[in-house]
C-alpha positions as protocol buffer text, in pm:
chain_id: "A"
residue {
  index: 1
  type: UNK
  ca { x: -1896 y: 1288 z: -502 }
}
residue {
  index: 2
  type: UNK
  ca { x: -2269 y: 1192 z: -442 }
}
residue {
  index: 3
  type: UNK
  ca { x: -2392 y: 998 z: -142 }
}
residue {
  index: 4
  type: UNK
  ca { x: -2343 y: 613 z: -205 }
}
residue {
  index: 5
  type: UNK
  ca { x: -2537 y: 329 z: -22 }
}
residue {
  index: 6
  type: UNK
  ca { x: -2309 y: 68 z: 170 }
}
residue {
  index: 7
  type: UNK
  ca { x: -2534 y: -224 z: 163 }
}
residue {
  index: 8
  type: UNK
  ca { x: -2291 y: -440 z: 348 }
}
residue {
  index: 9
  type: UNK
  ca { x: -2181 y: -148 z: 617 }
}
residue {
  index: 10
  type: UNK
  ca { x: -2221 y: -358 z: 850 }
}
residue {
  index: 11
  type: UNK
  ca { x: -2007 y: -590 z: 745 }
}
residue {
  index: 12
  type: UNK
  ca { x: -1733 y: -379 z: 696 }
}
residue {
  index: 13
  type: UNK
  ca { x: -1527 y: -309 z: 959 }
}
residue {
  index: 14
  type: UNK
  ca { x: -1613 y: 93 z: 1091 }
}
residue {
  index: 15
  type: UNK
  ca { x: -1201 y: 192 z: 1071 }
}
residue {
  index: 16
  type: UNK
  ca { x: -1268 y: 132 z: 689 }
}
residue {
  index: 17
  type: UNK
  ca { x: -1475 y: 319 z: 639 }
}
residue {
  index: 18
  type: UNK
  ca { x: -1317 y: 675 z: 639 }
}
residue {
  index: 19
  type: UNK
  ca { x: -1581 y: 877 z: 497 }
}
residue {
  index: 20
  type: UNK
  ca { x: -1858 y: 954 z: 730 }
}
residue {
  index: 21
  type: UNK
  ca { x: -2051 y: 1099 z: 470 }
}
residue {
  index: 22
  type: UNK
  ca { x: -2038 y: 749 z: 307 }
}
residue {
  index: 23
  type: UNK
  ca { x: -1968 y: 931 z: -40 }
}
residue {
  index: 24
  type: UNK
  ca { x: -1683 y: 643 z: -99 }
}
residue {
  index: 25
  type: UNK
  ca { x: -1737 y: 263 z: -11 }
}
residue {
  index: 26
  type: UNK
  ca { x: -1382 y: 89 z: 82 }
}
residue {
  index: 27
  type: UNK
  ca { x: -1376 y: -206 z: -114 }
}
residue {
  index: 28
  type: UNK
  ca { x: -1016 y: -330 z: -30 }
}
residue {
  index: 29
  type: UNK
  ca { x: -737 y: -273 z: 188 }
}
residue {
  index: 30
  type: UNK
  ca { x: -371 y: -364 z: 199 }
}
residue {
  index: 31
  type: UNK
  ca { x: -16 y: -294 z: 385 }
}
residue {
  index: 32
  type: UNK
  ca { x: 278 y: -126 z: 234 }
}
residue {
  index: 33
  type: UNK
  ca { x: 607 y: -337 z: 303 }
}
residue {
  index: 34
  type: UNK
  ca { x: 930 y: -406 z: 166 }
}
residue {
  index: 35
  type: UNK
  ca { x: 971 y: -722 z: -23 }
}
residue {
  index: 36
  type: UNK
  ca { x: 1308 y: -915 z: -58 }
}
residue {
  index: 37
  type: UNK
  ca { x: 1465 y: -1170 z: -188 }
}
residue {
  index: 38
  type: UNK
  ca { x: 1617 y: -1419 z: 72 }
}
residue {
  index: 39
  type: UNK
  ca { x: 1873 y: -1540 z: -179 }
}
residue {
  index: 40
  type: UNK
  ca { x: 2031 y: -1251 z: -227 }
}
residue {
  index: 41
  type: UNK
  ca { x: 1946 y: -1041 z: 143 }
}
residue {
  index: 42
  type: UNK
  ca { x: 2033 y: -1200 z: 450 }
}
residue {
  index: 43
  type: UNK
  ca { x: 1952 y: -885 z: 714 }
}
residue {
  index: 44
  type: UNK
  ca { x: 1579 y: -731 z: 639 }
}
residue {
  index: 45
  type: UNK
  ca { x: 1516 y: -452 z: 770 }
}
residue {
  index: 46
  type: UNK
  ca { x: 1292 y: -451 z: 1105 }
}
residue {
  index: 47
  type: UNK
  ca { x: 1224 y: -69 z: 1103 }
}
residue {
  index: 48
  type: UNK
  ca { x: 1258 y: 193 z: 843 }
}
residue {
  index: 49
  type: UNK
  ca { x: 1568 y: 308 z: 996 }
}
residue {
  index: 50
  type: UNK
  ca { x: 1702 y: 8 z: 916 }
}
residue {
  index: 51
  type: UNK
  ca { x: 1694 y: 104 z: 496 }
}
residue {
  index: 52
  type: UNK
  ca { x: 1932 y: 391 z: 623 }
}
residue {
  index: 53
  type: UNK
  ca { x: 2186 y: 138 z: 630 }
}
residue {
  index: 54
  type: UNK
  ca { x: 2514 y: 157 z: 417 }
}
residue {
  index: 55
  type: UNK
  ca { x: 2474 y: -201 z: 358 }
}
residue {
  index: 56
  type: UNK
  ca { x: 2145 y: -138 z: 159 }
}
residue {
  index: 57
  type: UNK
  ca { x: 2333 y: 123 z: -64 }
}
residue {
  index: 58
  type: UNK
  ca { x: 2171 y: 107 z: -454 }
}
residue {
  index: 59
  type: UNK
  ca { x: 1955 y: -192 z: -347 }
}
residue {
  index: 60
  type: UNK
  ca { x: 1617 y: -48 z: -301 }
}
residue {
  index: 61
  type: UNK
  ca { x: 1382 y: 36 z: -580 }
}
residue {
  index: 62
  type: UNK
  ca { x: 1053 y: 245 z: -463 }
}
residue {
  index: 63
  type: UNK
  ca { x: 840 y: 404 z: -624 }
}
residue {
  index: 64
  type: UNK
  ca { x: 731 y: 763 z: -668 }
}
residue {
  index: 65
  type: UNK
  ca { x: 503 y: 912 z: -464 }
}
residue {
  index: 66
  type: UNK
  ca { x: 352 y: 1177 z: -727 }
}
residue {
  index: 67
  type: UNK
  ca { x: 275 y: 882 z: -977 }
}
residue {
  index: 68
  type: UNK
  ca { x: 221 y: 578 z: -772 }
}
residue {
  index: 69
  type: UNK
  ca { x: 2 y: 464 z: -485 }
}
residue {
  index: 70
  type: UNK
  ca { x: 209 y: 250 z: -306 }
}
residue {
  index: 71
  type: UNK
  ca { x: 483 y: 527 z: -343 }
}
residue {
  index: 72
  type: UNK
  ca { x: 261 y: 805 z: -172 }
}
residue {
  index: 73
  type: UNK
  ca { x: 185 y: 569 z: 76 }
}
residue {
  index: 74
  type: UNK
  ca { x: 511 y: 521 z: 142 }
}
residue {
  index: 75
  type: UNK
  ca { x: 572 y: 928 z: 189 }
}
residue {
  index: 76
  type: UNK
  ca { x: 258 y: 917 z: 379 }
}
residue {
  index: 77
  type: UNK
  ca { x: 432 y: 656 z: 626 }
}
residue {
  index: 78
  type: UNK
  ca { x: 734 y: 838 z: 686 }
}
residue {
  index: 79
  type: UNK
  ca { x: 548 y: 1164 z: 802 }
}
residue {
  index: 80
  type: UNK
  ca { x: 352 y: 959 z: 1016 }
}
residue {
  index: 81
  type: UNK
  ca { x: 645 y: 783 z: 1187 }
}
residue {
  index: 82
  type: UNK
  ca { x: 869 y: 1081 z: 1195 }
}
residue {
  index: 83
  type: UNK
  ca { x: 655 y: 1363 z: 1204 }
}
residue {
  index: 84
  type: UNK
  ca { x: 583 y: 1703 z: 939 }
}
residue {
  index: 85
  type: UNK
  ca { x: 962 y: 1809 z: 1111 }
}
residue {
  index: 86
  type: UNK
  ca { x: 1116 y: 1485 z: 1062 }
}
residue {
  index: 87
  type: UNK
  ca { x: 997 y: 1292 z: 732 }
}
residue {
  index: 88
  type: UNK
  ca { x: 1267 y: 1504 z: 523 }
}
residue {
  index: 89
  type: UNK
  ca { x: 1566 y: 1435 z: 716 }
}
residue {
  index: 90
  type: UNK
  ca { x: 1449 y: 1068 z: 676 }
}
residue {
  index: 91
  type: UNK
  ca { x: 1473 y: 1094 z: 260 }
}
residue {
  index: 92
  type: UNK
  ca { x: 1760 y: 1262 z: 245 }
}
residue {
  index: 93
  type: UNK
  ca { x: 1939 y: 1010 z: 430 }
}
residue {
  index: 94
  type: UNK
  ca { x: 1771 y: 732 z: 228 }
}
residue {
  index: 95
  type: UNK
  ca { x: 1827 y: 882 z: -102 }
}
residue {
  index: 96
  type: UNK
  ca { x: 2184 y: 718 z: -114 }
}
residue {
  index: 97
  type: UNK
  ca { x: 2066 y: 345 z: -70 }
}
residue {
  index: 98
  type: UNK
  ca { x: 1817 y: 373 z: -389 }
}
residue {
  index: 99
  type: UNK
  ca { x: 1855 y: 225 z: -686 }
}
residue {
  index: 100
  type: UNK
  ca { x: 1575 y: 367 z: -842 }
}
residue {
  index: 101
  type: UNK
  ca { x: 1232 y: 572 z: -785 }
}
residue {
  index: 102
  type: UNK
  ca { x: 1007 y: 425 z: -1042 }
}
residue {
  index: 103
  type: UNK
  ca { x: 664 y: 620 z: -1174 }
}
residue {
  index: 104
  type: UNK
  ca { x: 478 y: 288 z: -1092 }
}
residue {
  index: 105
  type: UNK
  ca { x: 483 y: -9 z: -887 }
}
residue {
  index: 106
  type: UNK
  ca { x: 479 y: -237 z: -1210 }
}
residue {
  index: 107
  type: UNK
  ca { x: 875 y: -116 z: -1304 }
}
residue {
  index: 108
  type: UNK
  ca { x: 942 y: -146 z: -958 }
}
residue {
  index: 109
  type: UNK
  ca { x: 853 y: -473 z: -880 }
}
residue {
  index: 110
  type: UNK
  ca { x: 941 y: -592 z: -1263 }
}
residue {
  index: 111
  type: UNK
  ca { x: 1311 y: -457 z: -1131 }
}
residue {
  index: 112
  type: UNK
  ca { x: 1296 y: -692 z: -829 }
}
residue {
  index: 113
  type: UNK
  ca { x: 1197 y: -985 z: -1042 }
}
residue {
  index: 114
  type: UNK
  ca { x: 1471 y: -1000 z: -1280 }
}
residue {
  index: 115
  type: UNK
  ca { x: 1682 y: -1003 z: -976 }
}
residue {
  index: 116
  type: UNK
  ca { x: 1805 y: -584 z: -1060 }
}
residue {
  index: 117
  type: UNK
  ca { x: 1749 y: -513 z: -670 }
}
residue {
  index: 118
  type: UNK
  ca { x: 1716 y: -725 z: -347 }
}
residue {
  index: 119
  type: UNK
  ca { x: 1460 y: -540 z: -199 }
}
residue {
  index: 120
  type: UNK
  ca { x: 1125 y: -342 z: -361 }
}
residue {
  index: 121
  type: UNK
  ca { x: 853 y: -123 z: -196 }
}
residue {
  index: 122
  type: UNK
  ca { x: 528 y: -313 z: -223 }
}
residue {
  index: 123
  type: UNK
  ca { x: 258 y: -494 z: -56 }
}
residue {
  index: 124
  type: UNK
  ca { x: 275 y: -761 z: 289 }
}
residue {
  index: 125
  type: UNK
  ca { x: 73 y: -931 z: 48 }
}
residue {
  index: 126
  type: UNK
  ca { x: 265 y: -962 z: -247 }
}
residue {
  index: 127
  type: UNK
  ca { x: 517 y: -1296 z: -135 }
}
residue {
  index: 128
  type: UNK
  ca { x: 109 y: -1459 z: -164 }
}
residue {
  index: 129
  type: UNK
  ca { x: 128 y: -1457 z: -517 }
}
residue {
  index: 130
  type: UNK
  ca { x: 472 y: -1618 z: -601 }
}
residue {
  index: 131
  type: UNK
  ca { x: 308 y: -1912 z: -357 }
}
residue {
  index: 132
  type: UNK
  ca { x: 22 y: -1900 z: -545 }
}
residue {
  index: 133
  type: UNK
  ca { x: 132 y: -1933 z: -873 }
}
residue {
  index: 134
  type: UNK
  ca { x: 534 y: -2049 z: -906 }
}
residue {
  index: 135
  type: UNK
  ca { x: 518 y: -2251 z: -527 }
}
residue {
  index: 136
  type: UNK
  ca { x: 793 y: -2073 z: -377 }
}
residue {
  index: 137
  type: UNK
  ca { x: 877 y: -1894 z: -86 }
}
residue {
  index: 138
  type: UNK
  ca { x: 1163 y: -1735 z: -166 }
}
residue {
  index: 139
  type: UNK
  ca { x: 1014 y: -1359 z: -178 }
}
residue {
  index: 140
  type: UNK
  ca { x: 931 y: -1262 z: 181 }
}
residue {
  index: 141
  type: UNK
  ca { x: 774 y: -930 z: 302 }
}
residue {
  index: 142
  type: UNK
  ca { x: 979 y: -781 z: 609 }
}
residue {
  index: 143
  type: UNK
  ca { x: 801 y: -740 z: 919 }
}
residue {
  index: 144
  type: UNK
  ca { x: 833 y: -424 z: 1023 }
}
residue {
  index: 145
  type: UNK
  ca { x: 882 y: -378 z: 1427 }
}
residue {
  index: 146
  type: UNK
  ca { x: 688 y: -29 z: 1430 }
}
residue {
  index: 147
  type: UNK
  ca { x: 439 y: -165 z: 1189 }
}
residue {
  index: 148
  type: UNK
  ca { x: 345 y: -96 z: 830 }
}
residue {
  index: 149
  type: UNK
  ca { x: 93 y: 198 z: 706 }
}
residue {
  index: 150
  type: UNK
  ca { x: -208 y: 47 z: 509 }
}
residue {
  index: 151
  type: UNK
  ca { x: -363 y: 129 z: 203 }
}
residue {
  index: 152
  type: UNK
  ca { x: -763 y: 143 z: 150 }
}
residue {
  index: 153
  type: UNK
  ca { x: -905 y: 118 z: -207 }
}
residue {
  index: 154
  type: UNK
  ca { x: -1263 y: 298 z: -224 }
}
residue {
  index: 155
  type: UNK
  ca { x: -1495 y: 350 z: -489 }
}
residue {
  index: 156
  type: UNK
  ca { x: -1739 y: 648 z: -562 }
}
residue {
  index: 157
  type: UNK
  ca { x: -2059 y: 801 z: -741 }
}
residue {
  index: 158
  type: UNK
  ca { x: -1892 y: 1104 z: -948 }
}
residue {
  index: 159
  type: UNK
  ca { x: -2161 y: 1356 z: -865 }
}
residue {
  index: 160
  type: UNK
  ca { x: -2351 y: 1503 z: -1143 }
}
residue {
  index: 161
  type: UNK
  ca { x: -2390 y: 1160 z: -1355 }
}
residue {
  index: 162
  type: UNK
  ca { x: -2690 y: 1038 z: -1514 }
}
residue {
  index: 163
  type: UNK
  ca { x: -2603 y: 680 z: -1407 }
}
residue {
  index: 164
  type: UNK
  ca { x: -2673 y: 714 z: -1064 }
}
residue {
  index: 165
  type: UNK
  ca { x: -2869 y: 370 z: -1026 }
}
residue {
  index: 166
  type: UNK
  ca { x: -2616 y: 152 z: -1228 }
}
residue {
  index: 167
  type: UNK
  ca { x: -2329 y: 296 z: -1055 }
}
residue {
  index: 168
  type: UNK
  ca { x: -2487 y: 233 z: -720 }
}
residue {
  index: 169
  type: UNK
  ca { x: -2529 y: -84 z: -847 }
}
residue {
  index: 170
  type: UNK
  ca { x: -2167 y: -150 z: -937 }
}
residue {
  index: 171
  type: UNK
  ca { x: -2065 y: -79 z: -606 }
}
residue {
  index: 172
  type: UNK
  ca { x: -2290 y: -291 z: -444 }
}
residue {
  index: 173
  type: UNK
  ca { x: -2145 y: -542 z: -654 }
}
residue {
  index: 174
  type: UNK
  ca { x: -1812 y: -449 z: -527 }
}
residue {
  index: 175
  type: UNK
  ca { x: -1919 y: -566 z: -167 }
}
residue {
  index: 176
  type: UNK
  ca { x: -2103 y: -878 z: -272 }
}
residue {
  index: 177
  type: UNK
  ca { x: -1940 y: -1208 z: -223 }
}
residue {
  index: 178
  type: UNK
  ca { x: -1852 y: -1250 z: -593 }
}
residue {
  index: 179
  type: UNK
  ca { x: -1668 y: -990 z: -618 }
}
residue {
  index: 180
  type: UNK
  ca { x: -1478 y: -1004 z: -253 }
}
residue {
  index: 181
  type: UNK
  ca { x: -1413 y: -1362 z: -253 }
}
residue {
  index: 182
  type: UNK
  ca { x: -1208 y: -1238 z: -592 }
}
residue {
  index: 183
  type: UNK
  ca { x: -1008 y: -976 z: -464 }
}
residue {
  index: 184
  type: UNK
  ca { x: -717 y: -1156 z: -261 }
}
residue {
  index: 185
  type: UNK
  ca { x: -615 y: -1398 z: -584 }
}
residue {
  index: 186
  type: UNK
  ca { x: -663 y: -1095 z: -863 }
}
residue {
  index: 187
  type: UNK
  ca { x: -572 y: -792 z: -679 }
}
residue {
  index: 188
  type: UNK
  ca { x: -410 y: -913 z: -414 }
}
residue {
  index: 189
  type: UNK
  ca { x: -516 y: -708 z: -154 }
}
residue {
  index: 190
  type: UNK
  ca { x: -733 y: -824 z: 173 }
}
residue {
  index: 191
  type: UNK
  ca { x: -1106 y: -779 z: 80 }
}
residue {
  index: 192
  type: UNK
  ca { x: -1326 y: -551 z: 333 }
}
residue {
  index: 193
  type: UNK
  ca { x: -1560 y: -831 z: 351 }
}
residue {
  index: 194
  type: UNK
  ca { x: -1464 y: -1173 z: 430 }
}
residue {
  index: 195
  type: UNK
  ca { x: -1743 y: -1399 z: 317 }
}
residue {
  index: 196
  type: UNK
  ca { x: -1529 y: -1690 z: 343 }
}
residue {
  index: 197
  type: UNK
  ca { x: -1121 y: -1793 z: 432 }
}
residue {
  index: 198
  type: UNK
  ca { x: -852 y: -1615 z: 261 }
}
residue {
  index: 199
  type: UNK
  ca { x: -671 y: -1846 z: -24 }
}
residue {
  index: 200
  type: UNK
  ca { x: -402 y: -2098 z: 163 }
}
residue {
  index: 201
  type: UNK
  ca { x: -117 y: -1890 z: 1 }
}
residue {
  index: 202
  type: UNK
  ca { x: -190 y: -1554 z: 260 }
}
residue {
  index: 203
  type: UNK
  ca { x: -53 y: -1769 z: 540 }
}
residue {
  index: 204
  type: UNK
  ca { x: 311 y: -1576 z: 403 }
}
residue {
  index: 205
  type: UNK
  ca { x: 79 y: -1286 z: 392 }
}
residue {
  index: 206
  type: UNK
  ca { x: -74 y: -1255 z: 780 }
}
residue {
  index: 207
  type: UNK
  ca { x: -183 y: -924 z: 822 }
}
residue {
  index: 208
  type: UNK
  ca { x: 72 y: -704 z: 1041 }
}
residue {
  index: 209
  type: UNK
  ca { x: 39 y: -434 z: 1288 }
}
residue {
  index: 210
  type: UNK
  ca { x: -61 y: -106 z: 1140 }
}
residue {
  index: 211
  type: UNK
  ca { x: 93 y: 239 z: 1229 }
}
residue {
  index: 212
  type: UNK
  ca { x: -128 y: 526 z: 1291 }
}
residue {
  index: 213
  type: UNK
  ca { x: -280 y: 682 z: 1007 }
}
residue {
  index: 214
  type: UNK
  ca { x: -253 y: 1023 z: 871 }
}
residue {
  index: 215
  type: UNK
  ca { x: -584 y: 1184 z: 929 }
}
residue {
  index: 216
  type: UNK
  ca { x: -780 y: 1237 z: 616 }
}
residue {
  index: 217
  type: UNK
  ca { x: -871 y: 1612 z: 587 }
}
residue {
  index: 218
  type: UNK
  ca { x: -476 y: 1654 z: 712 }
}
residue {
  index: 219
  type: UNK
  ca { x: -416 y: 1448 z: 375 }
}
residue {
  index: 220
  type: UNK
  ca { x: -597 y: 1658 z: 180 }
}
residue {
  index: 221
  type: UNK
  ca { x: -492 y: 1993 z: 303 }
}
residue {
  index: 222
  type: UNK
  ca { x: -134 y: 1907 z: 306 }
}
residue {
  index: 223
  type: UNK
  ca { x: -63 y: 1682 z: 9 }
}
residue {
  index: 224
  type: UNK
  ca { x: 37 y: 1859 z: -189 }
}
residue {
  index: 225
  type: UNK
  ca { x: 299 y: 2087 z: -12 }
}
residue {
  index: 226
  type: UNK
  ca { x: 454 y: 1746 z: 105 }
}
residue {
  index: 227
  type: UNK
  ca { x: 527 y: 1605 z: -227 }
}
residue {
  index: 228
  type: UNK
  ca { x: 653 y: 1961 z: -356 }
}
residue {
  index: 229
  type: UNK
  ca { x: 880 y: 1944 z: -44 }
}
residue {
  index: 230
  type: UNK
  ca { x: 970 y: 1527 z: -74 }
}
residue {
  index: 231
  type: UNK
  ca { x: 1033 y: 1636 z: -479 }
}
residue {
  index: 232
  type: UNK
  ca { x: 1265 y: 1943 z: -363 }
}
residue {
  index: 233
  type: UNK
  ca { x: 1484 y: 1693 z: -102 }
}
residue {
  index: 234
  type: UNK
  ca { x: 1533 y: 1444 z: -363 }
}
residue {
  index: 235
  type: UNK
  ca { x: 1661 y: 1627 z: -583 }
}
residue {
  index: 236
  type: UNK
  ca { x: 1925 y: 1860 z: -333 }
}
């Protein structure tokens, strides 16, 4: 990746941006959570522990973590709560209560919808858009005790391409009010700049607690030999 300019660094919060070399701009962030419905799940779950649970047996869908985001965040979570000696022991044990491990988070969620499974890997955010757009709250995200790992979308300059100056200008773009102000009703994540208030239906959405974060050159040294290792414990 080349070098990028972020013309609104200042305005974005400094534990965004990951990259000190400022070869990716973070242009939005969100929270991995579990999503239920409260018609048909009375107990969520207040820790991950919790999901270990016989009486969550075949009634979470996730999603994997060698195809999907929100499913390798979700691996990334567990090694950061249990540890590189501990995450394992923690699928295995959960394996029994899926339904299903989707390749993306669109089969996932479409799963939940149609009422296939009570509870879904996805976003703190995601309840926001069934108030947005069908006025219910019905869908809630669990709030996790330990708190919830997040997710940070960036955006890069592919180094070697002769667009250099209109990609630079795409990304500034990406941080200009236009843009931001559009990313909590389209992608539904939390923008990294917030030129004005989030949309009334991310009052269901408040941003949690996060856990601590993997560190990033741990990420990509280790990546992956943990999903060759998560692939060989699901499948014992």
């Amino acid at each position: 990746m080349d070098p990028i300019s972020i013309p609104a660094s200042g305005q974005v919060p400094i534990d965004l941006i990951l990259d000190k070399k400022h070869r990716v701009s973070p242009f939005d962030y969100g929270f991995i959570s579990f999503v239920y419905d409260t018609q048909k799940l009375k107990n969520p779950p207040r820790n991950l522990e919790d999901l270990l649970d016989p009486e969550y047996k075949r009634k979470i869908v996730i999603e994997n973590p060698k195809t999907s985001s929100p499913g390798l965040s979700m691996l990334h979570w567990t090694i950061a709560v249990f540890g590189e000696d501990g995450y394992l022991d923690y699928w295995k044990k959960l394996r029994k209560n899926l339904l299903s491990v989707t390749d993306g988070w669109s089969a996932a969620y479409g799963m939940f919808t149609k009422g296939e499974a009570p509870i879904v890997l996805s976003y703190v955010t995601s309840p926001a858009f069934h108030l947005e757009y069908e006025k219910t709250e019905r869908y809630q995200a669990a709030c996790l005790q330990k708190g919830h790992y997040r997710q940070i979308e960036f955006a890069g300059i592919i180094k070697g391409t002769k667009q250099v100056k209109r990609a630079q200008e795409f990304i500034d773009f990406m941080l200009s009010a236009k843009f931001q102000n559009a990313i909590p009703l389209t992608n539904w994540m939390y923008p990294v700049i917030q030129y004005q208030p989030l949309p009334d239906s991310f009052r269901i959405a408040r941003e949690p607690k996060a856990v601590p974060e993997l560190n990033s050159s741990l990420v990509y040294k280790q990546n992956t030999k943990w999903l060759k290792a998560w692939s060989r414990a699901m499948s014992e």
